[in-house]
Every structure is written in structure tokens, then in C-alpha cells.
C-alpha positions as CSV (number, residue, x, y, z in Angstrom):
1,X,104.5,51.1,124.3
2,X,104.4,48.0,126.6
3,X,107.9,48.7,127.0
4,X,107.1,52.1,128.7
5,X,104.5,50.6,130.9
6,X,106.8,47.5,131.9
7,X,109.5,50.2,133.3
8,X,107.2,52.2,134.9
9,X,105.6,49.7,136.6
10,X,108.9,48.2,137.5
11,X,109.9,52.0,139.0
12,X,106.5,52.4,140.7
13,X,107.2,48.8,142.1
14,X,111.0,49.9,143.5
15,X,109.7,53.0,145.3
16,X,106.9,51.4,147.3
17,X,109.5,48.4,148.3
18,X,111.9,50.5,149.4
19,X,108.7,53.0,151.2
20,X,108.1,50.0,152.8
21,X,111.6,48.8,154.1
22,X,112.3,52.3,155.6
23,X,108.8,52.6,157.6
24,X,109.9,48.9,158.9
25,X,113.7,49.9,159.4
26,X,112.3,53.2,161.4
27,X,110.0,51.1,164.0
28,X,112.7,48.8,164.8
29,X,115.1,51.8,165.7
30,X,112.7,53.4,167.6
31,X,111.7,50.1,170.1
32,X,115.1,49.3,170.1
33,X,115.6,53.3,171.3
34,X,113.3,52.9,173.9
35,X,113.9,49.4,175.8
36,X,117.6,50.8,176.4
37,X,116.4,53.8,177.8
38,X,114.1,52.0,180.7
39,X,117.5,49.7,181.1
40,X,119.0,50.7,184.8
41,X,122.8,51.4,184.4
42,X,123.6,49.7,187.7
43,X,123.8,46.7,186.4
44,X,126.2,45.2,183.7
45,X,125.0,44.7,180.5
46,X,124.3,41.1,179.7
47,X,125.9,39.4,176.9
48,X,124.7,39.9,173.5
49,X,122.1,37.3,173.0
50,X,121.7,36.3,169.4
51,X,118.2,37.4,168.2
52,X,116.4,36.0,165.3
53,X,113.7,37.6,163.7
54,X,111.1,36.2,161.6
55,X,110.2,37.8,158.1
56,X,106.5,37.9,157.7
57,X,105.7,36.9,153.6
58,X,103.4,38.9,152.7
59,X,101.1,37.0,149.0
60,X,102.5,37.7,145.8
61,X,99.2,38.8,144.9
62,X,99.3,42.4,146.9
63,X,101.8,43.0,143.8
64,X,100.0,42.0,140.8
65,X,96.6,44.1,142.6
66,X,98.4,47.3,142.9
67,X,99.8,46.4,138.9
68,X,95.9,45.8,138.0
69,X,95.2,49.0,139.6
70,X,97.6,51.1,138.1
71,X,96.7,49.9,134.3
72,X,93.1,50.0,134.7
73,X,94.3,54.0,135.9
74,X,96.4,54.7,133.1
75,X,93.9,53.1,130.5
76,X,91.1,55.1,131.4
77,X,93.2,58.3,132.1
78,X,94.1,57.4,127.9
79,X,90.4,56.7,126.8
80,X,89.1,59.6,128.2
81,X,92.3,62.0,126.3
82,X,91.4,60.4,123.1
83,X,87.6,60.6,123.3
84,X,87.9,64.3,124.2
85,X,91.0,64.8,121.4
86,X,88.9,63.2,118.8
87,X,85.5,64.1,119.6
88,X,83.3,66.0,117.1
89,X,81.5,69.5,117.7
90,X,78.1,70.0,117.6
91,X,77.0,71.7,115.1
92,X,74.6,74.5,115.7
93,X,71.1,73.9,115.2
94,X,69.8,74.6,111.6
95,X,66.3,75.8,110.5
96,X,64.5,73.1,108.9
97,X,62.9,74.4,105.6
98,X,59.8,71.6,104.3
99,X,59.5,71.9,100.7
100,X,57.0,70.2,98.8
101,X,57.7,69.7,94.8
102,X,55.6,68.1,92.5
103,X,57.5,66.4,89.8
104,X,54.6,65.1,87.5
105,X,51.7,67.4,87.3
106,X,48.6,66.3,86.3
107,X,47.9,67.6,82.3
108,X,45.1,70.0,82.3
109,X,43.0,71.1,79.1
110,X,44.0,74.8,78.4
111,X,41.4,76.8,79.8
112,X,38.9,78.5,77.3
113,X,39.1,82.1,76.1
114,X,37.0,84.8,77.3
115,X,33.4,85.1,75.4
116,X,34.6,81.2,73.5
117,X,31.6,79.3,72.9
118,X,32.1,75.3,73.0
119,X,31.4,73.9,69.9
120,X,28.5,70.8,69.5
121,X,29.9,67.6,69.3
122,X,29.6,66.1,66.1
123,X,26.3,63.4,66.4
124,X,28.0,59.7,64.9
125,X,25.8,57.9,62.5
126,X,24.8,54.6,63.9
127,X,25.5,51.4,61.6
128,X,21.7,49.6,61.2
129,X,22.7,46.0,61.4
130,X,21.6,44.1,58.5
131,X,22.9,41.0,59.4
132,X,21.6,38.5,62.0
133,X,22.4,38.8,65.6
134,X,24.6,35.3,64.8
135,X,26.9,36.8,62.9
136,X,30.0,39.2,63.8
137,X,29.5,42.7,62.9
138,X,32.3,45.0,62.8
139,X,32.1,47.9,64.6
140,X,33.0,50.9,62.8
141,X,37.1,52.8,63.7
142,X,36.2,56.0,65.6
143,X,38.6,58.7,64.0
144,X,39.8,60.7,67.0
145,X,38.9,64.6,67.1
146,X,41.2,67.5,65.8
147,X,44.3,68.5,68.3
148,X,42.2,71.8,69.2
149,X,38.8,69.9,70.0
150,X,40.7,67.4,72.1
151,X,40.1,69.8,75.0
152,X,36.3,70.2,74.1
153,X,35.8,66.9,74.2
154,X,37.5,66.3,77.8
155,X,35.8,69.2,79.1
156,X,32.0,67.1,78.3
157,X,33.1,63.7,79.9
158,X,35.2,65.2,83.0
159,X,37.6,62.3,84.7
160,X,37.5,62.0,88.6
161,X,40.8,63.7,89.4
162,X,42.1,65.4,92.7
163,X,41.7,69.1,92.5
164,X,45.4,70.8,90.7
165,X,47.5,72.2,93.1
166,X,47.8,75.8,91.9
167,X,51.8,76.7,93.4
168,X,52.5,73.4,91.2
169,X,53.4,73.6,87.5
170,X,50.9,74.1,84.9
171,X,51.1,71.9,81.9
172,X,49.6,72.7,78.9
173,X,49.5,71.0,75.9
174,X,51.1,73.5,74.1
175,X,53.4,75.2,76.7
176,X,52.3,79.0,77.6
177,X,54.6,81.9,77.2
178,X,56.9,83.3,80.1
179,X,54.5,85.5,81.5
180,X,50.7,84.9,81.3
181,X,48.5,87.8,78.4
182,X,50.9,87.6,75.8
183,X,50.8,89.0,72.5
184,X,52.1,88.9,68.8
185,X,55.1,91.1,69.5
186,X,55.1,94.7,68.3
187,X,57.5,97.4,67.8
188,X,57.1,100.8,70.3
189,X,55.8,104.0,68.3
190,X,52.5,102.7,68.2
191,X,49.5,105.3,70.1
192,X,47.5,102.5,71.3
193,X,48.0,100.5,74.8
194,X,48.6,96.7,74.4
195,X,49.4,96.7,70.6
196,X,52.5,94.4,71.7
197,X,54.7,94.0,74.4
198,X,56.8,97.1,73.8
199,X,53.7,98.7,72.5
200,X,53.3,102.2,75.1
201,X,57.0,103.4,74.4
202,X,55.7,105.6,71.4
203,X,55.3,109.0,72.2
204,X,51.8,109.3,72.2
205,X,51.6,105.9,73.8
206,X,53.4,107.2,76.8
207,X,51.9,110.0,78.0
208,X,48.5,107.8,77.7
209,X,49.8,105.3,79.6
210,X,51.3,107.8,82.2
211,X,47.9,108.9,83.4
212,X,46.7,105.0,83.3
213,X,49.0,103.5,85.4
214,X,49.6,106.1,87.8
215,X,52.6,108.0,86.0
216,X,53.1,112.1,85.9
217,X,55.2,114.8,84.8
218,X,57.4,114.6,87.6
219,X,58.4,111.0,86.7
220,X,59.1,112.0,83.2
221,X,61.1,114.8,83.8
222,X,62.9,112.5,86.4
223,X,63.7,109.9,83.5
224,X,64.5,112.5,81.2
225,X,67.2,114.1,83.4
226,X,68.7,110.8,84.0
227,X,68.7,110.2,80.5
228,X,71.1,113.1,79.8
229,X,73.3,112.4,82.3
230,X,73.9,108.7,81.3
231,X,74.5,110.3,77.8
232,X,77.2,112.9,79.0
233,X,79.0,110.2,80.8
234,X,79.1,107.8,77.8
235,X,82.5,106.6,76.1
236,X,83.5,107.0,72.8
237,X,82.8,103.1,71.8
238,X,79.5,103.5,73.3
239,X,79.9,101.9,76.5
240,X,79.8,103.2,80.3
241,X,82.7,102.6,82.6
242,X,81.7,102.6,86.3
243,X,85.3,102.9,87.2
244,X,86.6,105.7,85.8
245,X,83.2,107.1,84.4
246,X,84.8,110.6,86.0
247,X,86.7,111.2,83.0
248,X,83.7,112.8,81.2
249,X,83.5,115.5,84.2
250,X,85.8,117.9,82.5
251,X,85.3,121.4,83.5
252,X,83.2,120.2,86.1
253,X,83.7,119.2,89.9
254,X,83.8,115.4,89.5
255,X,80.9,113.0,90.2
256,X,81.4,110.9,93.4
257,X,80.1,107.1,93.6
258,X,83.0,104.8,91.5
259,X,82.0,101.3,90.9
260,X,83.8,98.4,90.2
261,X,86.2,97.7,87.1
262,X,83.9,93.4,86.5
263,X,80.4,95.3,86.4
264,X,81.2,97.4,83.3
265,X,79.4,95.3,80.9
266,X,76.3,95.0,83.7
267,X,76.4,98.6,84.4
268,X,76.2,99.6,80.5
269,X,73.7,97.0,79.5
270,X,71.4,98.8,82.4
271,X,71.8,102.4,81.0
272,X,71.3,100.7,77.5
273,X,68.2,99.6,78.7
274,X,67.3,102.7,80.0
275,X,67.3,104.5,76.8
276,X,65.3,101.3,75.1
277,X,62.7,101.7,77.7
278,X,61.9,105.5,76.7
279,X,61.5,104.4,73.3
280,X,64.7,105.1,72.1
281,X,66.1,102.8,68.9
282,X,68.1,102.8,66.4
283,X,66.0,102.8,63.3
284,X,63.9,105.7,65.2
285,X,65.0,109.0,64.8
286,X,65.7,110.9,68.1
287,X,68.3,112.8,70.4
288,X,69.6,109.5,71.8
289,X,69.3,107.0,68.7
290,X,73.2,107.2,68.1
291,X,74.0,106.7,71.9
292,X,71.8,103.8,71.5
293,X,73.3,102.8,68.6
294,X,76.4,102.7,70.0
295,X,75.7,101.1,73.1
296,X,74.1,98.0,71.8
297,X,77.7,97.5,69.6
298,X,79.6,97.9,72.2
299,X,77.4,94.8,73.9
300,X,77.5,93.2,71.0
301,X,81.7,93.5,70.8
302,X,81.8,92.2,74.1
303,X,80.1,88.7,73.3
304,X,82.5,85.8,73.2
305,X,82.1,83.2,70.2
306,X,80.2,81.1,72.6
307,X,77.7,83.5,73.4
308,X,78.9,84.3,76.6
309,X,79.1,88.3,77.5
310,X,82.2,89.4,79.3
311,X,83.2,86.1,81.4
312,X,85.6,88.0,83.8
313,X,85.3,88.3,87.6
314,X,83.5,85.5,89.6
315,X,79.7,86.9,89.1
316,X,80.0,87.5,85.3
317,X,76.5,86.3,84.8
318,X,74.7,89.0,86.1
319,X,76.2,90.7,82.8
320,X,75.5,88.1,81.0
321,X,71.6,87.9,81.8
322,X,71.7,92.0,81.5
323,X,73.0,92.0,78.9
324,X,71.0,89.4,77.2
325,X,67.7,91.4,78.5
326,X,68.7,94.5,76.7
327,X,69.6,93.1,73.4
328,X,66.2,91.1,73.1
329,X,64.4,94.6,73.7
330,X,66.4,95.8,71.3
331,X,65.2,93.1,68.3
332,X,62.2,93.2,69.4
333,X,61.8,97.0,68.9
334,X,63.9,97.1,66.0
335,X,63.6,93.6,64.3
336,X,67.1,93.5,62.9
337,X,68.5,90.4,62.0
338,X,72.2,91.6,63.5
339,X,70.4,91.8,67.0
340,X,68.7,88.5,66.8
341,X,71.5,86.4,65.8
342,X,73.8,87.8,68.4
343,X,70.4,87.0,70.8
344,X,70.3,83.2,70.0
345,X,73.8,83.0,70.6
346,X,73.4,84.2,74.4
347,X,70.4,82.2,74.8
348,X,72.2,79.0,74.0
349,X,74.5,80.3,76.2
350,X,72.4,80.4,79.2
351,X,70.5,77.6,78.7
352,X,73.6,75.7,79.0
353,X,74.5,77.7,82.2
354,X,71.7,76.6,83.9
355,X,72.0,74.4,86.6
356,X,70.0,70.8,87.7
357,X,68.0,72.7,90.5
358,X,66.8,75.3,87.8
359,X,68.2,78.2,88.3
360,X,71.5,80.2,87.8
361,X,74.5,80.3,89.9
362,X,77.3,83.3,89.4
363,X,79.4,81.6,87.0
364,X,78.3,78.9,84.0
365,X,80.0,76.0,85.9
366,X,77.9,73.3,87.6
367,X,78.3,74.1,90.8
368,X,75.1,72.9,91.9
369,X,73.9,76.1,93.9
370,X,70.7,78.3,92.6
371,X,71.0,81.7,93.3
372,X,67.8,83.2,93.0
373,X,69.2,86.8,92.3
374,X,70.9,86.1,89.2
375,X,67.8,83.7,88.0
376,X,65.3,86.7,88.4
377,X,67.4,88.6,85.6
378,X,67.8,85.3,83.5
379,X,63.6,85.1,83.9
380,X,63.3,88.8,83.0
381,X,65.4,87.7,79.6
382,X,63.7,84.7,78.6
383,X,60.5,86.2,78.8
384,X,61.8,89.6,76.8
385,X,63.4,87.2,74.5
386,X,59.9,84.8,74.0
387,X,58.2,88.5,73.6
388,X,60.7,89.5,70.5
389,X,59.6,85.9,68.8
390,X,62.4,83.6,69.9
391,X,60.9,80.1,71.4
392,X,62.4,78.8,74.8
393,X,62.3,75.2,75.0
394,X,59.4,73.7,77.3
395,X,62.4,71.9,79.5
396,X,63.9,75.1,80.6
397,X,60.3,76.8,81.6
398,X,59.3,73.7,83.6
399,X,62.9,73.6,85.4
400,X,62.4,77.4,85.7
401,X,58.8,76.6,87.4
402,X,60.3,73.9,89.6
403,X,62.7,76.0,91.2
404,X,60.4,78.8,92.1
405,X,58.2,76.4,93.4
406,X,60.8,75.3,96.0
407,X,62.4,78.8,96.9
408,X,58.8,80.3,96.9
409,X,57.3,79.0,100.9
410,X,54.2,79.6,102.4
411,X,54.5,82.4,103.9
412,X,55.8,85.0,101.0
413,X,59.2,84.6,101.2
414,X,62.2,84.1,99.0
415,X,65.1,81.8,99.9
416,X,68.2,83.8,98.5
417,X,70.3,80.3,97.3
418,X,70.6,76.9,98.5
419,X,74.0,76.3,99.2
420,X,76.6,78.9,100.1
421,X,77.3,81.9,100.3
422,X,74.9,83.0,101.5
423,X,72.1,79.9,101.9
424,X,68.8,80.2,102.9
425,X,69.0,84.3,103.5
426,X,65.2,85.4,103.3
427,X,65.1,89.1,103.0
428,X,62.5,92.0,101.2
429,X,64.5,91.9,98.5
430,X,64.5,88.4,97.7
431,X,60.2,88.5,98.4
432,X,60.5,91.3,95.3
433,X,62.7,88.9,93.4
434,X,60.7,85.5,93.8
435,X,57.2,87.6,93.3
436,X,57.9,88.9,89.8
437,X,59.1,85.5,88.7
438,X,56.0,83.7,90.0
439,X,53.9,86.2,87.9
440,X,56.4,86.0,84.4
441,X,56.7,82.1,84.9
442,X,52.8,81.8,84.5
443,X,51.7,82.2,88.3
444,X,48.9,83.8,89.5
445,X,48.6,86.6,92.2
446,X,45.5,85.1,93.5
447,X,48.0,82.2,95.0
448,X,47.9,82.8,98.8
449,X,52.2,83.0,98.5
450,X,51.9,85.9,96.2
451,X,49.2,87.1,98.4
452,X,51.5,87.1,101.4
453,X,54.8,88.2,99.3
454,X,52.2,91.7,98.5
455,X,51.4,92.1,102.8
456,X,55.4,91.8,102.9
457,X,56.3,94.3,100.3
458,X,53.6,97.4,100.7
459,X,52.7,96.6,104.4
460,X,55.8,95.1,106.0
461,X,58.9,96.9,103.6
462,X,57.6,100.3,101.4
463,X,60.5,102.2,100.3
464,X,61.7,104.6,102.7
465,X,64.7,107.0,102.7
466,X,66.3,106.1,105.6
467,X,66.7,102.1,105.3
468,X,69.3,102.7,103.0
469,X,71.2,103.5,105.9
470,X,70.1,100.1,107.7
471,X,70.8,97.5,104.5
472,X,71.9,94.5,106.7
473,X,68.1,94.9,108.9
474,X,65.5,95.9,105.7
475,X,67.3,95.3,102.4
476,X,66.2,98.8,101.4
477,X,68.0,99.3,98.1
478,X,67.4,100.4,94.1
479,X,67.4,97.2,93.5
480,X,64.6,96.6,95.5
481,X,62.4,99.4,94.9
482,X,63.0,98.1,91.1
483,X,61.6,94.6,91.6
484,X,58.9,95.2,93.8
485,X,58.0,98.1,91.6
486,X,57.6,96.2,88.4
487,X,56.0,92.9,90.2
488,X,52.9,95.1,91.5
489,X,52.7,97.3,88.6
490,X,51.9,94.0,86.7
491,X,49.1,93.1,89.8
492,X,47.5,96.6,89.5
493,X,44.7,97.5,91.8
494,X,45.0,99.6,94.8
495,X,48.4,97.8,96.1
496,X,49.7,99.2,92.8
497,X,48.2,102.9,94.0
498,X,49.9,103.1,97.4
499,X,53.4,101.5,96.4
500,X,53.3,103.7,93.2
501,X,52.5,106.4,96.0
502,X,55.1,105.8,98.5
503,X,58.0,105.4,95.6
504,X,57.1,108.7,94.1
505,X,57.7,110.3,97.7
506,X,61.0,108.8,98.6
507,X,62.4,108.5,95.1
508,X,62.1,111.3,93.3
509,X,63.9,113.4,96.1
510,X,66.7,111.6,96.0
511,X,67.8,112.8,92.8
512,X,71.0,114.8,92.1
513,X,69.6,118.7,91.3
514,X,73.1,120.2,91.1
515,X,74.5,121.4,88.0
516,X,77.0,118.4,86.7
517,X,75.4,115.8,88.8
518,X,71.7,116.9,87.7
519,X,69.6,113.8,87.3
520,X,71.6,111.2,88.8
521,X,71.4,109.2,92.3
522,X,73.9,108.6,94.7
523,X,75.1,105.0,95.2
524,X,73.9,103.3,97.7
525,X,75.4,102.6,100.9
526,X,75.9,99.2,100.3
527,X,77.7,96.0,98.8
528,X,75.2,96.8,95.3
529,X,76.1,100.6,95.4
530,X,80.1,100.1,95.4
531,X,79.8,97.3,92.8
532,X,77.8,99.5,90.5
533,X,78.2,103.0,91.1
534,X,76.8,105.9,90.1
535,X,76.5,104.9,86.6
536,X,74.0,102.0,88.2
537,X,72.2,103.0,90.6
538,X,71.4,105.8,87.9
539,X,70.0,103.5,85.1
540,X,68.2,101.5,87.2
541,X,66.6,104.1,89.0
542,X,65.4,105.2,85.5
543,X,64.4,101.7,84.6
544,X,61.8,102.1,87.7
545,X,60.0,105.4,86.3
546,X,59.6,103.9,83.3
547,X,57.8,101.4,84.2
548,X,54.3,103.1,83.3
549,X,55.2,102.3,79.7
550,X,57.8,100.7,79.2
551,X,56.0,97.2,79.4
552,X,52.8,96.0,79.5
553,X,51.0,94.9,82.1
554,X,50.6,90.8,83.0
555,X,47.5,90.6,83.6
556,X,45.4,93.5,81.9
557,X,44.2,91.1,79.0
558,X,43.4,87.7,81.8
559,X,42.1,87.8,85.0
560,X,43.9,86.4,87.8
């Protein structure tokens, strides 16, 4: 490199020299030019006369400043190419998202049960001393109350504590059930409301709880119809193939709306559920007890030995939690030990799966990113699973509680995942999503987040027709309708009344009335609808009728 600069200079150096010389060779030409001219040719011309010019030296130092000039050029010409060369972009400017997590709630006494009288506190015998005041007497060993008076006792000499944070977790000291109101579970046939979780999916249980909760004969012929069209699309070993479902459409002009080949096992665990919701089992005779049958097999086949169902594709465990959800309904409603073992299994399975933050990602690997999509299913599973009788360990609720604390923020909204793809999306959907677990992870609805999440759903979003059409702007789906749907059923009141309203009206209409395609619903126009299908957005569309009985409400046995 010095090298280069040493020539250049040197060349730099040659051309001004010889600049110079020819400017000084050209003015001496030209006076010479010019006295011979005014010369008068009449007389001779003397003799040459020998001339002797004087070289002015210029300093050496006129060099080395045009040298010091030209480096200090070059140098800053380089500085300022490799500043630009090397320079960073600015990122653009994020949204700043200020979460507040609690990691060590204060323990508060389990609150008492409605019409739970406190018991009087056992009056201590004082020891008379019958010594003198000299002597030493021993104080007598206080034996500490039982482990269900401990609360009691608290509850008479209160401790000057901050007022709980209700949006943090609640510990108890024995740790409540996913889902606040829960009962012994029960299997479905029984007539009576809230005789166990799966208690209204009895015959005359239903139609009861139809005209409770706001149900008709419109939704049950809707339900009905979808039934039999899942049923005539069924394959032989019980499963439903959202590919190549068209197969079954012989004689027929074939159903449009083919899914994709990884969602299979999602796809059929949905219309298994479907059929479980009605009240259709195994051990229960009925039209659809050998589909059912069937279907829960074929789940069943499709488990791996580590509990794992169907781990193909890269979002295998929204199959996975699907699947799980439908074969804990189905042990709780049948109570066979084939369907619990194969339940445990899956459960290990996701508890493992679950990642640091608390929630789930698409795949079982530690990837560090919580999607909240796929961790609204895994909540809907535990909580199914807790209802059949199987515990869930207190670490995974807590987690499960931490991370909907963080994605849950002030204002209602759902933050989709935290890292990509996808981070930090807030849609309707996601408000849905984030609303129902608050309420099955022991939340409230009087929490002024699930009071705003309410304002977004029935004021801001209500189902409507046409935002199918518009995905990417209101995140109008089935999906949507579903979640939403089941998180105010379990809130009740009059935002129950006008959501249960509005779905009726843009619902029901939607549904296939042509001969083949009679009860089914078009896929939607978007990413959900051509992962799923027909075959999906059929069964889940059922699942949302049935939700007048086919669970029971949160909060109908405690009041928010």
C-alpha cells in the first residue's frame, strides 16, 4: 500500500515539474519573440553577447506541502468509503410492549364457599400457676390447627399486606382446577344441568339446555346435518382425509374445498369431537356410535410410543393438542381404561413440549417462541383432561398462568407469539384466543382486560359474512366465531344474548343446502380454510352450535 502511494506521489510530483518548466520555457519564448520584433533592421546585429540567467530556488518545503496535502486528501477520501461501506442500517422503529409479571404471588387463604359458616375457634385452657413467680414455668406446646382450619384461623388475625393484584396468579394452597366451578366429573346421558362437566349431552339434557342458553331447533338441525355429512365422508379405518376426502362423492358431483395432506390427524380429531359433543360414544347406543368408535382408533393408531400424535409437517402440534382434547372427552364420557392410558401418554407428551415462557410453539423442540394459537388448544386439553380425573401438575398451570399474564395487556388484546413468525400480531382472533384461556386458567371476567377483550369481540368484531372476504383487515374466520363463541357462552349475561344473536344470523346461512354437500360449509377464504378444508371448517362449525350443551358453563356455580 505505501508502495502505491510512494509512485503516485512520485507521478503527481513529475507532472507538476514538468507543468512548471513548460509555463517558464513558454514566457521566455515569447519576450524573446517580442524584443526582436521592436529591433530596427537597419542596423547589423551586434554580436551574440553571452547571457547568464539566474535560477530562482524555490524551498524544498513547497514539495513536502503539496505531499501533506495530497495524503490528508486521499486519507479522508478512504475514511469516508469505509464508514459508508461498513456502516449499519437503522433499523425501523419497533413498538415497545411494557409487560408487568409477577413471579412470586403473595399466598392467599382459599376463599370460603357460598352459605360456609366459620367455625369458633377452639377457647385454650389457661395453665393456673402453682408455683411461685421465682420459679420457671413452662409454657405449654400450642399444637397447630388442622390443614383445612389454617385458613379460618388467618382469616380472624388478618396480616397488613398490599391488596392482590387480580391479572397476577392465584395461589392456593391446594392448586384450583383449569377452569374455575368444577365438578366431580360425570358421563353425558344424564337429564339434569351441571351433573358433571359433560353432563347436558344426554338427550333430555340437551334440549333443556337448548332453551337455557339461548339454543333452538335451527341449531340442532344445523349440527345434525353436519353430523351426516362428516359420517358420509368418513374412511374405512375411521379417519377423515382433508385431501382426498372427494373419494366418498361417488355418484355425486364432488365436494369442492381440499385441505392439506399434515392436517389429517387435526382435521379428524375435530369431526371426532364433533360427534363426542352431541353425545355420541361408544358404550352408548346410537346412529353414529360405530363412526365414533372408529374414529377414536384411528387417533389412537396414530399416537407414536412417545405419546406424540402424528409428528409430520412443521405445525404437528396443533394435532397433537386436538387430538389430545378429543380423547380426554372421550374417557371422560366413556371411562375406559384403553382411552385413559393412551391420554397420560399424550399428556406427558405435552408437558415436555412446553416451552420456558409457558406456552407451545409448532413443534416439541425448544425453540423458545410461545405461540398463543397452539397454547389455547393445549389449555382447552388440560382442562378437558383435569375434567375426566387426570391431575396436571401445579408447575405447568402456574407457567400456563404466567404466560397469559404477559400476552394478555391492558387494553384486551392478544399478542399472537413472541418471536417470529409472526411476533407481536394483535388481531380479533387472537383477543378470542387469550379470553377463553383467562377464564379456563382460573381468571375472572370481572378483570378490566377481560372486560375490554368483551367491548373488542361483540362491539368492535361480531361475526359478519362478508369479513371472510377481508381476513388480513378483521380476522373474520371459523375459527374465530368458535373461540369467541365458547369464551362468552361461559360469561353469560346479555353479551352472551347478542353474540349468540348475531352468530345465529350470519352462520346458519352459510351452510351447504344442496343435495351432496347438504350440511357442510365452504372453506374459508384463507390460510386456515386451505390448510383444513371442507372436512374442517365443517367440524368446527359443528363444534360452535354445540356449544349450548356440550359443556358447562364456567361460571354458573361461582360468581365472578
Amino acid at each position: 500500500m505505501f508502495r502505491s502511494f510512494k509512485i503516485l506521489f512520485e507521478r503527481e510530483r513529475e507532472f507538476f515539474a514538468r507543468l512548471r518548466s513548460s509555463l517558464k520555457r513558454s514566457r521566455r519564448t515569447h519576450g524573446h519573440s517580442r524584443r526582436r520584433s521592436t529591433r530596427r533592421t537597419a542596423f547589423p546585429d551586434p554580436a551574440p553577447v553571452q547571457q547568464i540567467t539566474f535560477r530562482r530556488r524555490y524551498p524544498r518545503f513547497t514539495n513536502l506541502w503539496a505531499i501533506g496535502i495530497s495524503i490528508l486528501f486521499h486519507l479522508t477520501i478512504g475514511l469516508l468509503i469505509i464508514t459508508r461501506l461498513f456502516e449499519k442500517p437503522t433499523p425501523p422503529p419497533q413498538k415497545e410492549f411494557i409487560v408487568s409479571i409477577r413471579l412470586a404471588p403473595k399466598k392467599l387463604p382459599p376463599r370460603k364457599k357460598p352459605g360456609e359458616i366459620d367455625k369458633p375457634r377452639p377457647v385454650e385452657k389457661k395453665n393456673e400457676p402453682e408455683k411461685k413467680a421465682k420459679e420457671v414455668v413452662k409454657k405449654p406446646v400450642r399444637k397447630p390447627p388442622p390443614v383445612k382450619e389454617i385458613a379460618k384461623v388467618e382469616e380472624k388475625k388478618p396480616a397488613k399486606r398490599s391488596k392482590p393484584d387480580t391479572r397476577s396468579l392465584r395461589q392456593f394452597r391446594k392448586a384450583p382446577p383449569l377452569g374455575l366451578g368444577a365438578s366431580p366429573p360425570g358421563l353425558a346421558g344424564s337429564s339434569k344441568i351441571g351433573s358433571g362437566a359433560l353432563g347436558s349431552r344426554g338427550r333430555d339434557a340437551k334440549l333443556v339446555a337448548l332453551q337455557r342458553y339461548g339454543g333452538n331447533g335451527r341449531t340442532a338441525n344445523a349440527g345434525d346435518m353436519g353430523l351426516r355429512w362428516l359420517a358420509a365422508h368418513q374412511d374405512s379405518d375411521g379417519g377423515w382425509d382433508a385431501k382426498d376426502y372427494q373419494r366418498h362423492c361417488r355418484h355425486h358431483r364432488p365436494c369442492k374445498g381440499q385441505g392439506l395432506v399434515e392436517f389429517d390427524t387435526g382435521a379428524a380429531a375435530l369431526a371426532t369431537l364433533a360427534f363426542l359433543g352431541s353425545g355420541h360414544s361408544p358404550n352408548k347406543e346410537g346412529p353414529y356410535r360405530r363412526h365414533v368408535t372408529k374414529a377414536l382408533q384411528n387417533l389412537i393408531n396414530s399416537q407414536s410410543g412417545i405419546g406424540s400424535f402424528e409428528p409430520q409437517g412443521d405445525k404437528y402440534l396443533y394435532n397433537h393438542a386436538l387430538s389430545t382434547l378429543a380423547i380426554a372427552e372421550a374417557y371422560a364420557m366413556t371411562r375406559d381404561p384403553f382411552y385413559k392410558d393412551s391420554l397420560e401418554s399424550a399428556l406427558k407428551y405435552s408437558f415436555a413440549s412446553q416451552q420456558l415462557g409457558g406456552g407451545w410453539d409448532y413443534s416439541s423442540r425448544k425453540t423458545g417462541r410461545n405461540d398463543l394459537s397452539i397454547t389455547g388448544w393445549q389449555v382447552m386439553a388440560l382442562r378437558a383432561a383435569e375434567k375426566a380425573g387426570i391431575p396436571i401438575p401445579a408447575k405447568i398451570r402456574q407457567n400456563i398462568s404466567h404466560f397469559i399474564n404477559r400476552v394478555f395487556t391492558p387494553s384486551g388484546y392478544g399478542i399472537y407469539a413472541n418471536l417470529a413468525p409472526e411476533a407481536g400480531r394483535k388481531g380479533a382472533n387472537m383477543v378470542a384466543v387469550v379470553l377463553l384461556a383467562h377464564l379456563y386458567s382460573g381468571g375472572i371476567s370481572s378483570d378490566s382486560r377481560a372486560r375490554a377483550a368483551i367491548r373488542h369481540l361483540v362491539q368492535g368484531n361480531p361475526p359478519e359474512a362478508k369479513g371472510l372476504l377481508r381476513w388480513e383487515l378483521t380476522y373474520q374466520s371459523y375459527y374465530y366465531w368458535y373461540a369467541a363463541t365458547l369464551a362468552l357462552f361461559n360469561i353469560g349475561g346479555k353479551t352472551w344474548e347478542a353474540w349468540n344473536t348475531l352468530l345465529q344470523q350470519t352462520l346458519l346461512p352459510l351452510q351447504s343446502r344442496e343435495a351432496h354437500r347438504a350440511g357442510s360449509w365452504d372453506p374459508e377464504p384463507n390460510w386456515v380454510g386451505r390448510s383444513g378444508g371442507r372436512v374442517y371448517s365443517t367440524a368446527i362449525n359443528i363444534l360452535t352450535l354445540e356449544v349450548y350443551y356440550r359443556y358447562r358453563p364456567v361460571f354458573t356455580s361461582r360468581k365472578s
